[in-house]
Steps between C-alpha positions, in 0.01 A plus 500: 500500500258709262331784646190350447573187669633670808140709471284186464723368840398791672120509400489145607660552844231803553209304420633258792587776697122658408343222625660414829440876577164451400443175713621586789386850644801586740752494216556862371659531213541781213279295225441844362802679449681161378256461263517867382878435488442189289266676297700761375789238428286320278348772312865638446598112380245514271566821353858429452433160323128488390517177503165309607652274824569890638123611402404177674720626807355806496152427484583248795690766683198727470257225632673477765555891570097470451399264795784664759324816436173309556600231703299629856135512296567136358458189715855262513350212337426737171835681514701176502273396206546829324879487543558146405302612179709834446787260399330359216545818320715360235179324341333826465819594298510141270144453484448479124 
């Protein structure tokens, strides 16, 4: 598999992850340090390829980093909004 494949996997997987966290309080989970992680893999896939499906990842990757960060001042029902809507990055990128 691509790198960027495996990357969209894993974005995908913490968005579901995100928002069972999110939905049900006793699950604790390390939203913010896997998104950091995830973060810093997709800037470093986009710099190695500029290729717009990594800028796509990477502005998706930094959503997400955005509402961990944020997540306890922002009600559930908006953060599964907002991170349903982080993954639809890539039309920011083809939007012509």
């Amino acid at each position: 598999l691509r790198p960027g494949a495996i990357l969209f996997a894993l974005l995908c997987w913490w968005n579901c992850v995100a928002i069972d966290t999110w939905e049900s309080p006793a699950a604790k989970r390390p939203l913010l340090q896997t998104a950091a992680i995830l973060t810093c893999a997709a800037m470093a896939l986009f710099a190695w390829t500029h290729r717009p499906v990594a800028l796509a990842e990477a502005i998706t990757a930094a959503g997400f980093l955005l509402l961990a960060a944020r997540a306890h001042r922002l009600s559930p029902n908006l953060l599964r909004v907002a991170v349903d809507c982080c993954l639809l990055s890539p039309l920011l990128v083809h939007v012509r």
